[in-house]
N, C-alpha and C positions, 0 to 999 in steps of 0.2 A: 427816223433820222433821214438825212438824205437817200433819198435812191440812187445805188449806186450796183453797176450790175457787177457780176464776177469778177470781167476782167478791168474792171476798177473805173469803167468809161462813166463820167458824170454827161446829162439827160442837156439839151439844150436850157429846157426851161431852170434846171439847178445852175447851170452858169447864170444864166440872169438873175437867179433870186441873190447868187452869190456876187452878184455885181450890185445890185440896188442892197446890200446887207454893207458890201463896201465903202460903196459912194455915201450912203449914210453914217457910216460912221466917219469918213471923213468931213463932212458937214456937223457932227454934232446934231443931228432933228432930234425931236424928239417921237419916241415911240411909244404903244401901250400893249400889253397882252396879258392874258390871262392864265392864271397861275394850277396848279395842279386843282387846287382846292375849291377854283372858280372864280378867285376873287381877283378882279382888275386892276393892275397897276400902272404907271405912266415911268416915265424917267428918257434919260436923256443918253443916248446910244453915243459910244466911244469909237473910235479907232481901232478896228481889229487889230489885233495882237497874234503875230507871226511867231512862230517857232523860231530858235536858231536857224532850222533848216531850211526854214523859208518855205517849206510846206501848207497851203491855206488849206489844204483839208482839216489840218491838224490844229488851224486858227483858234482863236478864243475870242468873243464878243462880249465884252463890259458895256452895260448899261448903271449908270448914277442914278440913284432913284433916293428914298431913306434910306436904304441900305445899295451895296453895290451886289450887284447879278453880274455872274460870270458862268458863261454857257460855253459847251463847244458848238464852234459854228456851225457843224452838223444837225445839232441841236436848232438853232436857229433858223435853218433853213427851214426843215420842215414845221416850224412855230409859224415863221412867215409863208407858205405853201398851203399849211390846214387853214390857215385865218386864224391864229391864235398869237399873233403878233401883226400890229399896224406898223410900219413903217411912218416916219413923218408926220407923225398925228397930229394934227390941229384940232380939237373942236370948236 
């Protein structure tokens, strides 16, 4: 998941992944990553989804694909961080 040390301080480099995880979803790109089991999927990254509190730790990232993926964006950071999620993918 994100690195995030004790007293809760997020790493410069997680601000940025959590900035291009944003700006993608408000563009709609499309993305692809690789599923537990190995096997590659594409689909089309949403609008992060904010809690009531307005809290983006606590965010949710929907991707539309054949079915809909709903991650926390903790989750998604470190998908996009290891390489296990493209941002924008074009092939």
């Amino acid at each position: 998941m994100t690195r995030v040390s004790d007293d809760g301080v997020l790493t410069v480099r997680d601000l940025l992944t959590l900035a291009a995880i944003v700006n993608a979803g408000c563009a709609g790109v499309p993305v692809t990553w690789e599923t537990v089991s190995g096997d590659i999927k594409t689909g089309i990254i949403r609008p992060v989804q904010l809690p009531a509190s307005g809290d983006v730790r606590q965010a949710e990232v929907r991707v539309s694909a054949t079915f809909e993926w709903l991650w926390p964006i903790a989750k998604v950071v470190a998908m996009v961080q290891d390489g296990r999620m493209a941002l924008d993918y074009r092939p």
